[in-house]
N, C-alpha and C positions, 0 to 999 in steps of 0.2 A: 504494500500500500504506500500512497507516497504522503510526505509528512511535511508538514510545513519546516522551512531552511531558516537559519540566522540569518540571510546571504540577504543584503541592503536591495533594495529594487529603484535605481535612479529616474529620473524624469528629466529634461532640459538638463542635465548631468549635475542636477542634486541628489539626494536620497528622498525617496518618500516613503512616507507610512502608509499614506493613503491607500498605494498600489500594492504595498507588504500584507496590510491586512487585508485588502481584498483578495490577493491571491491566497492568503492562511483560507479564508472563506470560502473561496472557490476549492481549495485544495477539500479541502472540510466535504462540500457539498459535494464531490464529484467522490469521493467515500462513501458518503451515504449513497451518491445513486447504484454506483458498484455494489456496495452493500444487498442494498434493495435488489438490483438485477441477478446476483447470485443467489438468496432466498427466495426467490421467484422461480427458477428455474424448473421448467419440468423435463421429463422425455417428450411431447407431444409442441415444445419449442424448437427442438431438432427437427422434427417431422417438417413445422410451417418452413422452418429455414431451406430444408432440403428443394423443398418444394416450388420455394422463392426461387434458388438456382435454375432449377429446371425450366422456370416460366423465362428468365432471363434469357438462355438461349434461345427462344420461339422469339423474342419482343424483335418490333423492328431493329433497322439501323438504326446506332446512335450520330449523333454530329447532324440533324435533319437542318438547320442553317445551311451548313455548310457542303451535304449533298443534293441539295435544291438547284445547284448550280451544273450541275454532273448528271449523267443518264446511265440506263445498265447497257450491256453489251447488242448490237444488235448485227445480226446478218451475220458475216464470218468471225467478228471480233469474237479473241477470245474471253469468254462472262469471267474464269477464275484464274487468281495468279497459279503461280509453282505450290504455292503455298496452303492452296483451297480459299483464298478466300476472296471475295466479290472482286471484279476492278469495276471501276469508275469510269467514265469518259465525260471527258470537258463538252458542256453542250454549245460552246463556245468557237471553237478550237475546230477546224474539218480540213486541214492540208498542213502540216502533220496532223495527228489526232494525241491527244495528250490522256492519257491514263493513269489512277493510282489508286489505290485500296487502303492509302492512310490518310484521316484528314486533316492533319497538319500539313502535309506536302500538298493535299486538295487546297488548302486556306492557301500557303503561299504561293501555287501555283495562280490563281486569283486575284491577288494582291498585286504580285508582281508581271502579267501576262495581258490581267484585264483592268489592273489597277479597281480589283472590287476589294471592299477589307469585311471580313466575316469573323466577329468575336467567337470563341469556342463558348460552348455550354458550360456551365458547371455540372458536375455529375449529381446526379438523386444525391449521395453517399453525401456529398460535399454539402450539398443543400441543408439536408438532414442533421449533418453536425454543425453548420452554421445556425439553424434555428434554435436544437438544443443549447449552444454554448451562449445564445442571446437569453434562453430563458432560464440556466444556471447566471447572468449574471444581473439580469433584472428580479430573482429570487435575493440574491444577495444584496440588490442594492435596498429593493426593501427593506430587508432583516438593520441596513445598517439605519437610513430612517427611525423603524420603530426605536432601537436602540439609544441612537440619539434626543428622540421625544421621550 
């Protein structure tokens, strides 16, 4: 488990308490939730999780920004790389024809060919821990409130 540090936390390269204690708090807080999620545990949370995986492979493509701009393979092109997995074609692009099955090379091919700029997504995963970690620190900020009234 992790425990709260002596180790100063600066700000504009002071020291603050502010940030010290909030972090003890947050530290704190993300113990209990641990806590909590390990006494909760069943067999039957394996199950949905397994199950989550398997629906994952069937979901569509991710990156849909970014292959909105791309089409699949049509006529002789070939649909999979070496590798099995989709290629792309610039819907753009028809003497050469540009192709890629990753969408960071699809973003800069864009950026740089068609001068289009496409933000990446954030993933579920990413969303999901950004919401929690807003609602561990708006839990916290209240608890300091009360404390202080």
């Amino acid at each position: 488990m992790a425990s709260s540090s002596s180790s100063a936390i600066f700000y504009d390269g002071e020291p603050s308490d502010f940030f010290s204690e909030t972090n003890s708090e947050v530290i704190r807080t993300a113990e209990e939730l641990t806590t909590t999620a390990t006494s909760t545990y069943s067999p039957s949370s394996t199950n949905t999780l397994a199950n989550n995986i398997r629906k994952r492979k069937h979901e569509s493509y991710k990156a849909k920004s970014t292959w909105e701009h791309f089409r699949r393979a049509q006529g002789h092109e070939p649909d999979l790389a070496a590798d099995s997995q989709r290629l792309w074609y610039c819907k753009r692009c028809i003497s050469p024809k540009w192709y890629s099955q990753v969408s960071g090379n699809a973003r800069k091919h864009l950026a740089t060919a068609h001068h289009i700029s496409v933000e990446p997504e954030p993933s579920k995963g990413k969303k999901a821990r950004h919401e929690e970690l807003k609602d561990i620190f708006a839990r916290v900020s209240a608890q300091k409130v009360e404390k202080i009234e």
